[in-house]
N, C-alpha and C positions, 0 to 999 in steps of 0.2 A: 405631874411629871417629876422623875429623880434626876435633878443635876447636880454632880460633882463639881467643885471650884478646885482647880487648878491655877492657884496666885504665884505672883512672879514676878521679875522684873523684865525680863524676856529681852536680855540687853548683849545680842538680841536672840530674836526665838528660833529654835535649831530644830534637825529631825528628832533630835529625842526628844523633846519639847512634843511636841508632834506626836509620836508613838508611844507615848504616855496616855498622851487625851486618849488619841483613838482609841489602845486597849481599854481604859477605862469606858468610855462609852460603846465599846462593843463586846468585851466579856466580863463584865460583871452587871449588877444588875440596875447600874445608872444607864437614863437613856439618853442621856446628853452631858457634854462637859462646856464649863465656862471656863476661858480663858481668861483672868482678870491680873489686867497690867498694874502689878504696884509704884507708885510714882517712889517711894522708900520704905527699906524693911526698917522697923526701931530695934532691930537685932546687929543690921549690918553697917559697916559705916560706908560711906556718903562715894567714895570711891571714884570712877571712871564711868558712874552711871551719865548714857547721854539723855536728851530730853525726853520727858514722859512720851508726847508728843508722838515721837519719831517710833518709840516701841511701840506705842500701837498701832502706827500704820503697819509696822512689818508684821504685829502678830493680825492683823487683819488680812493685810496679803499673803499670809503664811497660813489661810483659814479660809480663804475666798470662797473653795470648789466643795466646803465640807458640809454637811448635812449634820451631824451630830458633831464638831466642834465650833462653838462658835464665841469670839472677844465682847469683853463687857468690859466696861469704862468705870466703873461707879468709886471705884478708887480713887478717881483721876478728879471726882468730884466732891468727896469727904474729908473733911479736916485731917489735916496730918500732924504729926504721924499716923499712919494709917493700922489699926490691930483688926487680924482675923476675927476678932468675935463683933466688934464694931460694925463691920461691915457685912460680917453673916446678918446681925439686929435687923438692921438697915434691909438687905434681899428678903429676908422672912418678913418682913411689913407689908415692901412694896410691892411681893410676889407669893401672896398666901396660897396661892394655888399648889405652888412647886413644894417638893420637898429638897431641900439644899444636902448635900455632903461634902467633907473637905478630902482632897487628894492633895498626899503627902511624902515627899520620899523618907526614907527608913532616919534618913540624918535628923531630920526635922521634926520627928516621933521623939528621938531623943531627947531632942531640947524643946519639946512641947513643954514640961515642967515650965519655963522660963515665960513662958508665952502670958499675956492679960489676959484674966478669966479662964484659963486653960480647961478649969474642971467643969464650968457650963458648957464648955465645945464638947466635950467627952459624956455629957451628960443630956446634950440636946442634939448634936448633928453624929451621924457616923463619920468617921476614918478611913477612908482606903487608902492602904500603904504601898506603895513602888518601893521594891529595892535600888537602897545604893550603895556600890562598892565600898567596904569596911565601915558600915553601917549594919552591923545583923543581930544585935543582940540587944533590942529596945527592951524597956523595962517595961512601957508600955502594951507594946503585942500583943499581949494575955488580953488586954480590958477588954471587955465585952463590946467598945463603939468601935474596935478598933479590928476591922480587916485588913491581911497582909494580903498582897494579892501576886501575881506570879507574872508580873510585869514584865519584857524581856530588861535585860541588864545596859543600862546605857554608860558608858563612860565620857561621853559629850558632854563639853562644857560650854558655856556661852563666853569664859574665862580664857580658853585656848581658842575661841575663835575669834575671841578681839584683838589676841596676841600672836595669832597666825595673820589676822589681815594685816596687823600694826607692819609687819614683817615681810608683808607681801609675799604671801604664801598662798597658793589656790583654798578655797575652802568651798568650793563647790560641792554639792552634794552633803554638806554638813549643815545648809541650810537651804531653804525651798529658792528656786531661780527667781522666782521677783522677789523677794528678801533681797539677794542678792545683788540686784538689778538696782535694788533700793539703795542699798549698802553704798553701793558704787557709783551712783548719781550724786548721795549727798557726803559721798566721801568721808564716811563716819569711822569710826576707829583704825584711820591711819594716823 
């Protein structure tokens, strides 16, 4: 089986988040997508990320009803900081059956360069690219691992939706109703 890893911090996971995976596992030619919750990027700093924990409930509950999107933890359980190709090593061991790919948006193709092992990712898994907004001109795109793919355009942020709750602002419909539900039980990014 082709599954795409779509990594994240999912802080927390939104419809674009959401309509990523699905395109991904419904027109191209992966037949399922992992959702895998980063505990931390070693790209990004430490921020307002809340507990690992709590993101993966939501992206579990934001994945419940789905058939080809589904959360894997394995992040949650590998020495941190945690790098993509570390943790590809680690799924190609445990799961020789599958064939792994990375999903990526356009920003993150950019700073692939930057990434550990960058050129065994390019050189062993394919690429499929989402566009993101003032992201279109990767150096990358040409490589042969590397598919762009014609994802719709999301401008959602998990960034404006912490800061529309913090603010107490509806965010309904920006993320799935038990997310929500979730959100607002454990009282999280107010």
């Amino acid at each position: 089986m082709k599954i795409g890893l779509l990594f994240g911090s999912f802080n927390p996971i939104h419809i674009g988040h959401l309509i990523i995976a699905n395109y991904m596992a419904n027109h191209t030619q992966l037949d399922k997508v992992w959702l895998i919750v980063s505990p931390q990027n070693p790209l990004k700093k430490y921020g307002d990320l809340i507990n690992m924990y709590d993101r993966l409930e939501m992206a579990k509950l934001a994945t419940d009803n789905s058939t080809s999107i589904e959360v894997n933890d394995v992040e949650l359980r590998l020495p941190q900081p945690s790098y993509t190709i570390d943790t590809l090593t680690h799924l190609k061991e445990k799961y020789p059956q599958h064939e792994f790919a990375l999903i990526m948006g356009s920003d993150n193709l950019i700073s692939l360069p930057k990434w550990k092992n960058y050129k065994l990712i390019l050189r062993d898994y394919r690429v499929y690219v989402y566009p993101r907004p003032g992201y279109e001109n990767a150096e990358l795109a040409s490589h042969p691992s590397v598919t762009i793919t014609m994802t719709p355009l999301m401008e959602l942020s998990a960034t404006f939706i912490r800061k529309s709750i913090a603010e107490k602002k509806n965010v309904q419909y920006f993320v799935p109703d038990a997310v929500l539900e979730f959100i607002r039980n454990k009282n999280l990014y107010s």
